[in-house]
N, C-alpha and C positions, 0 to 999 in steps of 0.2 A: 745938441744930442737928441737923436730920437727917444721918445720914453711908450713903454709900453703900457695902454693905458688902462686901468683899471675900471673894471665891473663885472658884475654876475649877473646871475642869471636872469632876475627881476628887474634891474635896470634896462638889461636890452631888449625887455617884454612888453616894458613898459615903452619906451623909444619905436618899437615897433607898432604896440598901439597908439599910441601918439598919430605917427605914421597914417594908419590906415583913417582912424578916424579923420585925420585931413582930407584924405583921399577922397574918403564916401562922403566929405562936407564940401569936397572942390574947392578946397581952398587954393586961392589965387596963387600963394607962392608956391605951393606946391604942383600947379600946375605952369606957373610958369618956368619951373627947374624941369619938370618932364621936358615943354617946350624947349628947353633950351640944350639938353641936353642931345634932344630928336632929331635935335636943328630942323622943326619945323613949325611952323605956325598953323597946320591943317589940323581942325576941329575934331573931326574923325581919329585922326592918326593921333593925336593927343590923348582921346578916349579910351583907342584902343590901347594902349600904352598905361591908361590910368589902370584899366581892369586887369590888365596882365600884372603889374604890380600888385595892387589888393591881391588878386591869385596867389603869388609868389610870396606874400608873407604873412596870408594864412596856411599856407603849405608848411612855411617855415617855424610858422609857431607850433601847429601841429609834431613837425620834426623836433623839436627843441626839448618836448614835454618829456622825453627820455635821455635827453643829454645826460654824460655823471658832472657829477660836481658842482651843481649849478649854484651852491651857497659861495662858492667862490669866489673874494675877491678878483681871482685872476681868471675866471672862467674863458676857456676856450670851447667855442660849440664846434660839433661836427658836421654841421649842415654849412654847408658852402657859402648860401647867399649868408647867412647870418654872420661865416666870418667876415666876409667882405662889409657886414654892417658897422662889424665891430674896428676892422680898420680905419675906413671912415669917419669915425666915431673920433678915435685916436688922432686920425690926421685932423680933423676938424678942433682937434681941445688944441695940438700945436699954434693954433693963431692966435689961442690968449695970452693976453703978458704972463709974464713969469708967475706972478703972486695969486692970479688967479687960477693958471695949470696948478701948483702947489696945493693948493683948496680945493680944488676938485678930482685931485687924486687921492685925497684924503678922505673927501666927506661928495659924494656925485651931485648931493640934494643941496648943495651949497647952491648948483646953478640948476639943481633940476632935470629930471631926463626928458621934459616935455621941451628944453628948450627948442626954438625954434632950427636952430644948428645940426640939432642932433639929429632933429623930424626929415629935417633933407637927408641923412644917409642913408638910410634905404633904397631913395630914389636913386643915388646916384652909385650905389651898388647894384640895383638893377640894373642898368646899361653895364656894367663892367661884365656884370655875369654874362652879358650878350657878347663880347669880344673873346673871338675864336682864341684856343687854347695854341701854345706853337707847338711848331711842327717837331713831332722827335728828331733827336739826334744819334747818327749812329753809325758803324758801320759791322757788316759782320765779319769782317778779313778777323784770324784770331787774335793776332799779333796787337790791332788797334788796340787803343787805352791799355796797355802794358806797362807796368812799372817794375823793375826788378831790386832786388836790395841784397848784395852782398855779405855785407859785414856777418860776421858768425853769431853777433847778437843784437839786437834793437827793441828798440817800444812803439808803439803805438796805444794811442789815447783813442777813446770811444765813447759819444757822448750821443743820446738821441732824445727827440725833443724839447731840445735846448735851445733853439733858437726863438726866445725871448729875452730881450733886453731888462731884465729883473735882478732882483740882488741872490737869487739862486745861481742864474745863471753866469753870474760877474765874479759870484766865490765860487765856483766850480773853471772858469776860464782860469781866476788866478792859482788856482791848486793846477790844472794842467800844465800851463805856463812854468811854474816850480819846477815839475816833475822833468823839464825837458824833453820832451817824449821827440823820437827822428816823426815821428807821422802823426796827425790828429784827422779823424774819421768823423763827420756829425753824420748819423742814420736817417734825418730830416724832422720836418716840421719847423716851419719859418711862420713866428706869430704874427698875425692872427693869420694873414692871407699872402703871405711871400708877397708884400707891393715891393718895390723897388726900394723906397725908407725902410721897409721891414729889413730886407735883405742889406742894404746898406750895414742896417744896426748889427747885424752878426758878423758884418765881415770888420768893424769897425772894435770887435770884443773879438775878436778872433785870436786866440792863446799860441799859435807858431807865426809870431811875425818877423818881420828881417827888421834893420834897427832903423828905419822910416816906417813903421809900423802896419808896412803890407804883411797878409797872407804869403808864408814862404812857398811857391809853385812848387808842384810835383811834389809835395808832401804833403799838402792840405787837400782835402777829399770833403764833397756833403753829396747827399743822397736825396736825392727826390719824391718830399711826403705829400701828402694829402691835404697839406693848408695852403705850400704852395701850388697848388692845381686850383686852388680855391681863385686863381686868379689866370688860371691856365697855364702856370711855370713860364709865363713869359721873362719875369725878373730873377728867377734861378736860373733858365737857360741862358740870359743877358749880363747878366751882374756875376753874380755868384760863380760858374763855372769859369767864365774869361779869367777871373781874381786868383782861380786858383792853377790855369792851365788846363784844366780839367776838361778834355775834349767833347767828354758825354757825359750825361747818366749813369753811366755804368762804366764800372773801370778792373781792374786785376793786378793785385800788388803780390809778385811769386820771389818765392827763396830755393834756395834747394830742398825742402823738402814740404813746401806749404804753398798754396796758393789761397788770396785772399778776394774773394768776387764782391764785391759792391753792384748791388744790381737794379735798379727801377720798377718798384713794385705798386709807384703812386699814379703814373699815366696812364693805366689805363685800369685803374680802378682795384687796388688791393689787388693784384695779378700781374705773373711774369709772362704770362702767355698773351693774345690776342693781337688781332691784326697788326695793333700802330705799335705793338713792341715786337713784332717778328725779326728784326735785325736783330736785337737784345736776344733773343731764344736760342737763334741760330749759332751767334757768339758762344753764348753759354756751353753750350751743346759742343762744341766744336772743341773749346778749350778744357772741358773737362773727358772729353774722351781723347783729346789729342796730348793732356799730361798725366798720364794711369800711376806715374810716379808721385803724386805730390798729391799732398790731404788737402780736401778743400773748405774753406770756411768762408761761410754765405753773410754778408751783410746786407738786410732789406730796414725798409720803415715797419713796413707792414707784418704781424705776426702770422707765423703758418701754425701755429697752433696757440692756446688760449686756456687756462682754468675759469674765465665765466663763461656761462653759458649766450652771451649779447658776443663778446668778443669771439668767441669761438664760433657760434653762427658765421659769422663777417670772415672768417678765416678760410671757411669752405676751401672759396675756388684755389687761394694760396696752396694751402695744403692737396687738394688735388694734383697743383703743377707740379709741389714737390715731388708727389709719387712720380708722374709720368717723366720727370726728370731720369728718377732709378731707374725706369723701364726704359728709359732710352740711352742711359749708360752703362753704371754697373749697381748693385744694388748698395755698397759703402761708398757711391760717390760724394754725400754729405755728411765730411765729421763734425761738423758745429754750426750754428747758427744764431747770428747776435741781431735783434731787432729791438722795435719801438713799437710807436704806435699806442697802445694801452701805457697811462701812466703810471707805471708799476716798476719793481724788480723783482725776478723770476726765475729761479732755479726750477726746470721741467726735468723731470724723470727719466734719464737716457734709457734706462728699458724700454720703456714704454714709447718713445718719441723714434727712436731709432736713432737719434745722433744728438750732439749736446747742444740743445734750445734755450737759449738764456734771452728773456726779457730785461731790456736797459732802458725802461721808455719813462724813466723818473728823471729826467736832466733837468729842468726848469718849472714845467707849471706843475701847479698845486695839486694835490691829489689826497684823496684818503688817505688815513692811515692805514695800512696794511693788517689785516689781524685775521684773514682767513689759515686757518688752518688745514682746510681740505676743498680739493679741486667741486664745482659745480657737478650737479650729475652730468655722466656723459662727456666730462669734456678733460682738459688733460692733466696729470696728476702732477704733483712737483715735492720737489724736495727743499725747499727754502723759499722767503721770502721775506725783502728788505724791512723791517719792523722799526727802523728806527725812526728817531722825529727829529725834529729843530725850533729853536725857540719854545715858544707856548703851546707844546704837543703837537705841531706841524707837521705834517707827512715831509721826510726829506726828501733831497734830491741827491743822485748822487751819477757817478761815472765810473771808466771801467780802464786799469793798465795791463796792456799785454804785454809780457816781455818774450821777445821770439830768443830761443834759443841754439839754431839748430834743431834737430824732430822735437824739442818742447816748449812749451810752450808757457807761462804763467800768468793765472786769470786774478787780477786782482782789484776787488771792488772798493770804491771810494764814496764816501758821504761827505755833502757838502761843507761839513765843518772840518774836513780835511780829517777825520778820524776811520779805520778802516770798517765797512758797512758790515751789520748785523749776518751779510752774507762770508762765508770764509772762501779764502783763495782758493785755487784750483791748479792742477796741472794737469796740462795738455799733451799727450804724446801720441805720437804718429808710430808708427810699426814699417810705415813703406818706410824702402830706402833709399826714395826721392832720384831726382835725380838730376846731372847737370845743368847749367845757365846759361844761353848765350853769351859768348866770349865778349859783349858789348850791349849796353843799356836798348833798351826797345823804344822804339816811336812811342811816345804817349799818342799820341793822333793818327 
């Protein structure tokens, strides 16, 4: 079983000074893992290799000094090369026997973050960071990644951030698994770096399975965040979508009177717009002007608006596309919007937002505890926020069941000890009067 491996933020500062200080002392192993990695033996080309490294994780540390949460056992940083460190880190502690992973997921200083094990991932996270990201997938015909659903009422599970293999995430799998839900949705973030083990482990905890314990296809959906890009979505585009059927990134689950968009807001950088997602734009654009009957509800990773003022900067360009999305459809083409990203839960203010914005980005790692009562200046205001804890004052985690019912809809929030979240339910209703289905299921592909 893969295990997610624990440390904060001190530990992986420490691993990375480690690190450098090898680096600027030339030490032998560490340059013979550059060497070998280079596949070259040229003195130059090793050099330059050493200083591009030292570059890339004072860059890194620098980045880091703002991470949240960095007391964190379970800290996840948002700077890329770092999660790639912390992967490596993880993959590297898998080679000890059992009794010593055990002790060093309890206590790090049992083996020390200078060991020598650990001083190599960096380096060998550098070279990963070098291998090109894959190619989008997609196509814009509207019909592609189409799922349609029938029945006059169903569920759907929502969970974002959850993809770490953690005991949040494994009571929150088994409270969905309970629930029966016909669909489970994950909004992204695959710990630490979406590697191929990472991505493994979630689909391996995966709450809709058939009774050989696969992902059940055309039901099960994940979305494309920002940790798996940490390794350039090669093993979500590989692993992950194949498991689920899941032809792209982006996909459309429609009823009579609802259309649900999961859309890829992590390739190219917290944005639905820009070059390498124009097929994804054009899709978009096409199927919300081409169904004027049906309310549509956006799922991304990334938030398009924010009550801190760090996350709400980062939101900019998001929230830009949203506008010019209006301006290129109609101005109610967005009745709600479920994201991640920020570890939080978040009730935002429909007046003020224009359509209903709910933050879900508390599935698995650790975060604050929640005790703001008023939005950052300047940035978006809200009306609730998940307060509750676990354990010894823990920030929880929790997830989200929608039950469709025909135009409504019901928003009901879960904390991970299976009790209902400090948030209260919601109902959803559509006013259009929607409108017919194809006589026959749509190509997902």
């Amino acid at each position: 079983m893969f295990h997610l491996f624990s440390s904060n933020h001190q530990n992986v500062t420490n691993v990375l000074d480690t690190t450098l200080n090898k680096l600027n002392a030339n030490d032998p192993v560490a340059i013979a893992q550059i060497s070998a990695l280079a596949g070259t033996d040229d003195t130059a080309t090793i050099e330059g290799y050493r200083q591009e490294i030292v570059n890339q994780i004072q860059r890194s540390k620098a980045n880091i000094a703002n991470d949240p949460n960095t007391g964190s056992d379970n800290y996840a940083s948002r700077d890329q090369f770092v999660g790639l460190v912390q992967t490596n880190i993880g993959q590297a502690a898998q080679n000890l026997d059992t009794p010593a992973l055990a002790n060093l997921a309890n206590d790090w200083q049992q083996y020390g973050d200078a060991d020598p094990r650990w001083a190599l991932c960096p380096i060998v996270s550098f070279f990963t960071l070098k291998v090109p990201k894959h190619p989008f997938m997609g196509s814009a015909v509207p019909v592609s990644y189409t799922y349609c659903e029938y029945k006059p009422k169903f569920t759907i599970a929502l969970m974002a951030d959850w993809g770490a293999p953690n005991d949040a995430s494994r009571s929150i799998s088994a409270l969905i698994k309970a629930s029966q839900p016909d669909y489970v949705i994950h909004l992204g973030d695959i710990y630490y770096a979406g590697t191929q083990a990472e991505c493994q482990a979630v689909l391996d905890m995966w709450p809709l399975c058939d009774p050989d314990g696969k992902p059940i296809k055309d039901r099960s959906f994940a979305l494309n965040g920002n940790h798996e890009m940490f390794c350039g979505a090669r093993d979500y585009f590989d692993t992950v979508l194949p498991a689920f059927n899941q032809g792209a990134s982006f996909f459309r689950l429609i009823t009579q009177y609802w259309q649900f968009l999961g859309l890829d807001t992590a390739y190219d950088g917290g944005r639905l717009s820009g070059a390498d997602v124009q097929v994804q734009w054009d899709w978009l654009i096409a199927n919300l002007n081409g169904n004027p009957g049906l309310a549509n509800i956006f799922l991304t990773h990334h938030q398009p608006v924010s009550a801190h003022a760090q996350e709400s900067s980062d939101a900019k360009q998001l929230n830009q596309d949203s506008q010019n999305i209006l301006a290129a459809t109609r101005p109610d083409a967005i009745f709600g919007w479920f994201f991640g990203h920020e570890h939080r839960c978040v009730v935002y203010d429909d007046t003020v937002v224009g359509y209903k914005a709910r933050l879900i980005g508390n599935g698995a790692i650790p975060h604050d505890v929640q005790t703001e009562t008023a939005a950052d200046a300047n940035c978006t205001p809200f009306t609730s926020v998940n307060t509750g804890t676990f354990g010894s004052g823990n920030a929880i985690s929790s997830w989200v069941l929608l039950t469709v019912e025909g135009p409504k809809i019901t928003v009901e929030y879960f904390d991970q000890n299976g009790r209902p979240s400090s948030i209260n339910s919601e109902i959803w209703q559509t006013t259009l009067a929607g409108q017919p289905l194809p006589g026959e299921v749509l190509s997902p592909n």
